[in-house]
C-alpha positions, 0 to 999 in steps of 0.5 A, spaced: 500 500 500 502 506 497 502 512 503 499 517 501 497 524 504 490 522 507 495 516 510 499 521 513 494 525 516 490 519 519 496 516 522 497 524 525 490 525 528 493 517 531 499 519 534 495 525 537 490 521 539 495 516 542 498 521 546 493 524 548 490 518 553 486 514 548 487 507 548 488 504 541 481 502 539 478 509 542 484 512 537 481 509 531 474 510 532 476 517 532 479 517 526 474 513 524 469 519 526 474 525 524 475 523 517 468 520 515 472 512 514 469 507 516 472 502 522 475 496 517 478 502 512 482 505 518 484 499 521 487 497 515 491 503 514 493 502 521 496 495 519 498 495 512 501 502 513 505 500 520 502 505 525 503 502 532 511 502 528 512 509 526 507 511 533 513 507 537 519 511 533 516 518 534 514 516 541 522 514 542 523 521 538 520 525 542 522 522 548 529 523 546 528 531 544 525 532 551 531 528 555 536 533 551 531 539 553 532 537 561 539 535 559 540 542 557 536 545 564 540 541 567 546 544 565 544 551 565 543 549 572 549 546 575 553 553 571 548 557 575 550 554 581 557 553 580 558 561 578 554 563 585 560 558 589 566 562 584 561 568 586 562 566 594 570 563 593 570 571 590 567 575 596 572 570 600 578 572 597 577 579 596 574 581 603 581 577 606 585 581 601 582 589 601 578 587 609 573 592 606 567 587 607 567 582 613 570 575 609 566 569 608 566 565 616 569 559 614 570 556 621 573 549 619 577 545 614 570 542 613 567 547 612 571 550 605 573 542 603 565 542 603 564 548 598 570 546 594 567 539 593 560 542 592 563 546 587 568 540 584 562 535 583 557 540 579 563 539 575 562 532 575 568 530 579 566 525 584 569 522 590 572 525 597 577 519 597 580 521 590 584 526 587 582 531 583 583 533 577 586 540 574 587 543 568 591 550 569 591 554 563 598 553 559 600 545 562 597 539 562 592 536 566 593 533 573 591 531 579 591 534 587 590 528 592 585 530 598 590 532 603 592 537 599 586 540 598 584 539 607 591 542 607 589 548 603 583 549 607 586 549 613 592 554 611 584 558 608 583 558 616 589 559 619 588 566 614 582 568 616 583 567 624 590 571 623 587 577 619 580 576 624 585 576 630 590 581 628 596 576 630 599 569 629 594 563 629 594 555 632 595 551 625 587 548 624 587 541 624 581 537 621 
């Protein structure tokens, strides 16, 4: 059976059927009743000309092009996010440097390797037991164990507690 334009509008008016709720039969009679075909006409059509297939093809398509269109929020979230942690390593770094605004409280090594972990697995690094990968423009990629990353934070707070304290500090152990 040759497909031809009154095919594709049926199996259009089918699809739409299909995915507004209607089971198969309810689809076809509607057809049936839209078109002015009779059932055994529309049931042939459904067969010969494959529908339940095609139905099932579009179905994956759309699928697939919504999953894309979430993929893609879900993307526009995590570089929302991870621009309001750069955003608050940034007011850390400059309230310590030009103390015109009270610095961001970090009160524990914890603390900063939290935010810093938090901003690494919206990146899609995962893993507090693994090193982490970086990649400094100019040089080739490379790894920094957790501890260094712990001894970063801890050198953080000693930095915060000297400058919120006017003096030298206990080294921070976590």
């Amino acid at each position: 059976m040759e497909e031809t334009q009154e095919h594709l509008d049926a199996f259009e008016l089918y699809h739409t059927l299909i995915h507004s709720g209607k089971n198969k039969t309810q689809a076809v009679l509607e057809v049936c009743k839209q078109l002015n075909k009779s059932e055994t006409a529309i049931w042939g059509w459904k067969r010969k000309l494959h529908w339940d297939e095609k139905e099932a093809i579009r179905s994956k398509e759309i699928q697939k092009a919504v999953e894309e269109q979430t993929d893609g929020t879900i993307i526009d979230n995590k570089v929302s996010y991870l621009s309001m942690i750069h955003d608050i390593f940034q007011k850390y770094i400059d309230g310590v440097e030009d103390e015109s605004r009270q610095p961001l409280e970090l009160n524990t090594t914890t603390d900063l390797v939290r935010l810093i972990y938090a901003a690494l697995k919206i990146q899609g690094e995962d893993g507090d037991d693994e090193p982490i990968k970086v990649k400094v423009e100019g040089s080739n990629e490379s790894e920094i164990p957790p501890e260094v990353i712990k001894e970063f934070g801890n050198f953080i707070i000693n930095r915060q507690r000297t400058a919120n304290d006017g003096g030298e500090s206990e080294p921070t152990k976590t």
